[in-house]
N, C-alpha and C positions, 0 to 999 in steps of 0.2 A: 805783178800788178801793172796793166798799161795805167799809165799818167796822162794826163791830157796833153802837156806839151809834147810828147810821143804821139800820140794820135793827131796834133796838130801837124807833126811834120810828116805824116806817115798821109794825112789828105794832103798835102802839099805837094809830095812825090807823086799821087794820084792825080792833084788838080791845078796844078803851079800854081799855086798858093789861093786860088778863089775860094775855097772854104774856113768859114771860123766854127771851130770846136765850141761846143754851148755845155757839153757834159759828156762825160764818161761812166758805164755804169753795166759790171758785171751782168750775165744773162742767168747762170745759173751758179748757183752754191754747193753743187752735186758734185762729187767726185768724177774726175775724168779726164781722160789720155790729151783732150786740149783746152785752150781759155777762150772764152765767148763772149763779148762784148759788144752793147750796144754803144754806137759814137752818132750825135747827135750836134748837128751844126747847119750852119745858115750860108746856103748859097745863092747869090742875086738876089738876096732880101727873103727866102724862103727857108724855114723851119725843114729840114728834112734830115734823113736816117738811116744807119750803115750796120751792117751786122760785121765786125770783127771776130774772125776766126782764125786762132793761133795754135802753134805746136811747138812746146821749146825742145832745145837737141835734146836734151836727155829723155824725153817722152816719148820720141818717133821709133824708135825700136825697142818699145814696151809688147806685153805679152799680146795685146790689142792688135799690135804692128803696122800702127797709125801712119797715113802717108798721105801728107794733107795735101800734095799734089796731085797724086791719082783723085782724091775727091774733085777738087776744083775742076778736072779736066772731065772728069764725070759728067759732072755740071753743065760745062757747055758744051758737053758732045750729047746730050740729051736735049738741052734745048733748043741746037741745033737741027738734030735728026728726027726728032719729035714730031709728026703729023696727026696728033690725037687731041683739038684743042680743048680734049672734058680733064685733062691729068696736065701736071706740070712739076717741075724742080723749082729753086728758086735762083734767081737771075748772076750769075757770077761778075763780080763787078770789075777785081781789079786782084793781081796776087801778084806777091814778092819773094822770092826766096834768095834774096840778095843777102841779107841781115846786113842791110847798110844807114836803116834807120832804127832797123828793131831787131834785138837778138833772136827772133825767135824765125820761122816761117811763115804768114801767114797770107790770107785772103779777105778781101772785105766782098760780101755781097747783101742782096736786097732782103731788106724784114718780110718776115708773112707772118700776117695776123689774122688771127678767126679763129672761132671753134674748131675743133678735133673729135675722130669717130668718138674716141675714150667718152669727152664732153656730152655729145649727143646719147651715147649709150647709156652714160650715169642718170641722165632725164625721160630716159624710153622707162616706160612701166612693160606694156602688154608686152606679153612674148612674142606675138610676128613685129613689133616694132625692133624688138633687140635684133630677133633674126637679120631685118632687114640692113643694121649697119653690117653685121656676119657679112652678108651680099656683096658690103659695097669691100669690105675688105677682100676679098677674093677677086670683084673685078677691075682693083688699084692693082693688084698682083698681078694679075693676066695682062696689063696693059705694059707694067715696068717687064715680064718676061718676052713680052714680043718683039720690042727693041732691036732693033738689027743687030747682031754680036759683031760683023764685022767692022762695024764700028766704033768698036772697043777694043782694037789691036792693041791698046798699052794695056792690060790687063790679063793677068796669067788667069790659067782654068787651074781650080781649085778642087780635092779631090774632098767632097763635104765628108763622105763616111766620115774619112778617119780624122777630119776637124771634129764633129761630131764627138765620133768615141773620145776621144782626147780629152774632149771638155766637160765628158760626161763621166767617164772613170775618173779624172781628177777630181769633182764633186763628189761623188761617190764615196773615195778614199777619205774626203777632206769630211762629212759631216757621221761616218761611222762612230767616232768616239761619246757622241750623244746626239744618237739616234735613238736610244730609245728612253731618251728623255720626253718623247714628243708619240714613240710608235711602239707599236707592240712589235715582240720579236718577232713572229710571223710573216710580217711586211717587210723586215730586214733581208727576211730569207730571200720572198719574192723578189726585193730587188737584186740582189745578188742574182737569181734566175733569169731576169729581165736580162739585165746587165752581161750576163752570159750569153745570152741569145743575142743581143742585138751587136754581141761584140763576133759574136759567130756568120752569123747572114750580114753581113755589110754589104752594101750594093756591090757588086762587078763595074756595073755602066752607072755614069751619074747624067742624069739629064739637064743637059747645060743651060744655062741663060746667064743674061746680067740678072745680079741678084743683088736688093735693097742690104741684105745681110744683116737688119737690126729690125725689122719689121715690126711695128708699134701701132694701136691706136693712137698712141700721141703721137706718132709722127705723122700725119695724112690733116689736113688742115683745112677746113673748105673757104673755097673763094667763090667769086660773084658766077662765074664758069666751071668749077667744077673742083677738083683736088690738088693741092700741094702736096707734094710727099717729099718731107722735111731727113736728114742726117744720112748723107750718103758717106760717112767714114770708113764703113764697114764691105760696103760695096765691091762685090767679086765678078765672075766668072764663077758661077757655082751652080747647085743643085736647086732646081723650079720648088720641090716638095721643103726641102727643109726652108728655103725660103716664106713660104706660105705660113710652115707652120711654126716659126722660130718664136710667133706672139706667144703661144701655148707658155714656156720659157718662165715668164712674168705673171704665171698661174692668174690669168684674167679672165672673168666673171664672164664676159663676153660670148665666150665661147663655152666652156666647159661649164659655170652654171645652166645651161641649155640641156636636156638630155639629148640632142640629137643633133646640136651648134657643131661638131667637129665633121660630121656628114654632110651637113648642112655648106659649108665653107667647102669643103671637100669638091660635092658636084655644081656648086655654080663657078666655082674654078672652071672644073669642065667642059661646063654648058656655054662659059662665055668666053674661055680661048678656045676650045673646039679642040681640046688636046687632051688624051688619058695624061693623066700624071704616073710616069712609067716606076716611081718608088714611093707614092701614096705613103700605102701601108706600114714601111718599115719607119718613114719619118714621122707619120704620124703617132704610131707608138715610140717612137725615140725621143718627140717631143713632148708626150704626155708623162713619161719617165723622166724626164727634162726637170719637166715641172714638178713633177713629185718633191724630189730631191732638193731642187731650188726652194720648195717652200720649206721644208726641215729647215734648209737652210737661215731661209729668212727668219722664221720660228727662233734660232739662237741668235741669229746677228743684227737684225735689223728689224729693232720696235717700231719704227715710222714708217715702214713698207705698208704701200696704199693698199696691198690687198690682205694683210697679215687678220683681220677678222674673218675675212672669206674661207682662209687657208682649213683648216676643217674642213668644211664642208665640203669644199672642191677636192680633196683629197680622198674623200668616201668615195667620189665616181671615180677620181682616177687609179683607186686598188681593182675596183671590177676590169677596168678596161684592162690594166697591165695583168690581170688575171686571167683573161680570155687569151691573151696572147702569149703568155709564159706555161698557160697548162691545156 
């Protein structure tokens, strides 16, 4: 728990001493590899606000493999190199990895607030309104892949296959003992066939970019100019397709209640990097099997998962699809 006199002396170190702490007050209640705080104090008579982002030792080499300085530097090597002024990161303000005020590592940078694609999609009714956030999510994509990589020298390339597989036969494993509490044995089989297949064809070449790594409607946030694209922890050197399609993942209506949202996403990637996506196909069914399985998942473990009503229904399209591809 940051404490206010912690967060007092920790703007001190950032500001010699001109800010007064007004409150302290957790961002989220969610489970997760760091702690998010909002610190909110008064500098030269003005009310203003900090986003606090920490990682204590014991969290940074979790299975996640959290490394809140490659974020930070993310951060401002994109803001820096950035010549797109409709996309933006959020402003990195000040980072510590001293642990000389605070045990932990952290960084403070600038709040963004405003609706999210997620927000506007839940309010679209007609179908080419939903498409149209589809759109905007594929040309936020296209814009964080064109990024210059050599500007990403602290950053290892990343081999996604077999991130990929890894995280997909361990889900796999993990929800077979009621699975068919939720599926008929027949879907068990097919995923087993999937699961075979796409452990078989893994890419060779993976088509590099910086990659968001956690790709959400809720992280893309709009401003008075154009897009925020919020939680770079995840952020590699990786593969353009699984990037795109990693939302799939979070079985979101967005896409997949669409009959035609995964094509759709698919060629205005395309149309608006001006680039084939060289493994498409295998991450797109990787991530549709993704999703399957995560939703079983969520089905046993998690009653409050925003899409656990959908989950049905979204699951009917994604047997056909993993069926075209497994037979």
């Amino acid at each position: 728990m940051l404490r206010k006199e912690t967060a007092q002396a920790i703007l001190n170190k950032k500001n010699s001493g001109f800010s007064k702490i007004v409150s302290v007050n957790k961002a989220t209640r969610s489970r997760s590899s760091h702690d998010v705080y909002f610190l909110d104090y008064f500098n030269n008579g003005a009310l203003k606000r900090l986003v606090f982002k920490g990682v204590p030792e014991e969290k940074r080499r979790t299975p996640k493999n959290y490394n809140l300085e490659k974020e930070a530097r993310t951060l401002q090597t994109i803001n820096r190199c950035n010549e797109e002024p409709k996309y933006s990161v959020p402003q990195m303000v000040f980072m510590d990895l001293s642990k000389s005020v605070y045990p932990e590592d952290y960084f403070l940078m600038e709040p963004i607030h405003g609706e999210t694609i997620s927000d506007f999609f839940k309010k679209a009714s007609p179908r080419n309104e939903k498409l149209q956030w589809t759109h905007e999510v594929a040309a936020i994509c296209s814009w964080v892949h064109s990024l210059d990589l050599s500007n990403f020298y602290f950053m290892e390339k990343i081999d996604y296959g077999s991130v990929f597989l890894g995280k997909f036969n361990d889900i796999v494993d993990k929800i077979e003992p009621y699975f068919t509490r939720y599926k008929p044995k027949r879907e068990w089989e097919l995923m087993r066939t999937v699961q075979k297949r796409l452990n078989l064809e893994k890419p060779a070449e993976c088509d590099f970019a910086l990659i968001n790594g956690d790709i959400s409607t809720g992280h893309f946030v709009r401003k008075k100019r154009g897009w925020c694209v919020l939680d770079w922890d995840s952020s590699a050197i990786g593969d353009k397709s699984w990037d795109l399609y990693w939302a799939l993942k979070g079985v979101p209506e967005w896409v997949l209640g669409l009959d035609d949202g995964v094509d759709r996403l698919t060629d205005f990637y395309e149309q608006t990097s001006k680039k084939k996506l060289i493994n498409s196909a295998y991450y797109e069914n990787g991530a549709v099997a993704m999703a399957y399985v995560y939703g079983v998942h969520i089905l046993e473990n998690d009653l409050y998962h925003p899409h656990r009503n959908v989950i049905p229904e979204l699951t009917g399209r994604m047997v056909k699809q993993l069926e075209k591809y497994a037979y």
